[in-house]
N, C-alpha and C positions, 0 to 999 in steps of 0.2 A: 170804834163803835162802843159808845158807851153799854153798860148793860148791869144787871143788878141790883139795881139803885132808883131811887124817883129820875123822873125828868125831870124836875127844879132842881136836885142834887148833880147831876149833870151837865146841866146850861151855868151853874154856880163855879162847878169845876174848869168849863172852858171860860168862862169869865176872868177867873183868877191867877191861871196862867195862861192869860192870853194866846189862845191857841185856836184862836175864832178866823185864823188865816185857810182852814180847812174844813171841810166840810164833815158834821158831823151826825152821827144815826145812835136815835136810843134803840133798845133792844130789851124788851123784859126776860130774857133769855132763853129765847126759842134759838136762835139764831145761832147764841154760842154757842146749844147744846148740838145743832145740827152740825156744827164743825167742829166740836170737838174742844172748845174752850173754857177751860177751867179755871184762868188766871188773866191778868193783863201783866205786862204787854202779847201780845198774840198776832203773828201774823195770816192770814190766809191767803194762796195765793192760787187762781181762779184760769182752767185751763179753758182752751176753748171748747172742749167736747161734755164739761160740766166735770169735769174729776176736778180735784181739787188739793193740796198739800196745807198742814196746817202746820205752823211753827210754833213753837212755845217760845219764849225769851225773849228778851232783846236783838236786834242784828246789827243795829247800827246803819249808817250809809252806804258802805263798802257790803255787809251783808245783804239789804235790800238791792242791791244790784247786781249781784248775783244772783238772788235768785231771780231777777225778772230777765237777764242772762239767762238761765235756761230754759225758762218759758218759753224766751224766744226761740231757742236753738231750736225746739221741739217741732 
């Protein structure tokens, strides 16, 4: 989710490295301030009863699967 920045600086950004294969949301920054996002990359990841886990950093492949791994378990 893009955020802090125009939307023309945004749709500019997935334009240029083509990353228009996923779907993508601006944010003027309610959004990240509601989760706790101060930086990109940032993950959030979204329980069923509305709690929520926010990640800072990178994870990579191996770490996004894990953590939807324990979403599941839960």
């Amino acid at each position: 989710m893009a955020g802090q920045d125009s939307l023309d600086a945004s749709a500019e950004f997935v334009s240029e490295y083509g990353v228009d294969v996923i779907e993508h949301l601006f944010d003027d920054g309610d959004i990240w301030q509601r989760f706790g996002i101060a930086s990109q990359p940032a993950w959030v990841f979204l329980n069923d009863d509305g709690t929520f886990e926010t990640k800072l950093g990178s994870l990579g492949p191996s770490g996004i699967a894990t953590e939807i791994a324990n979403l599941e378990a839960r």
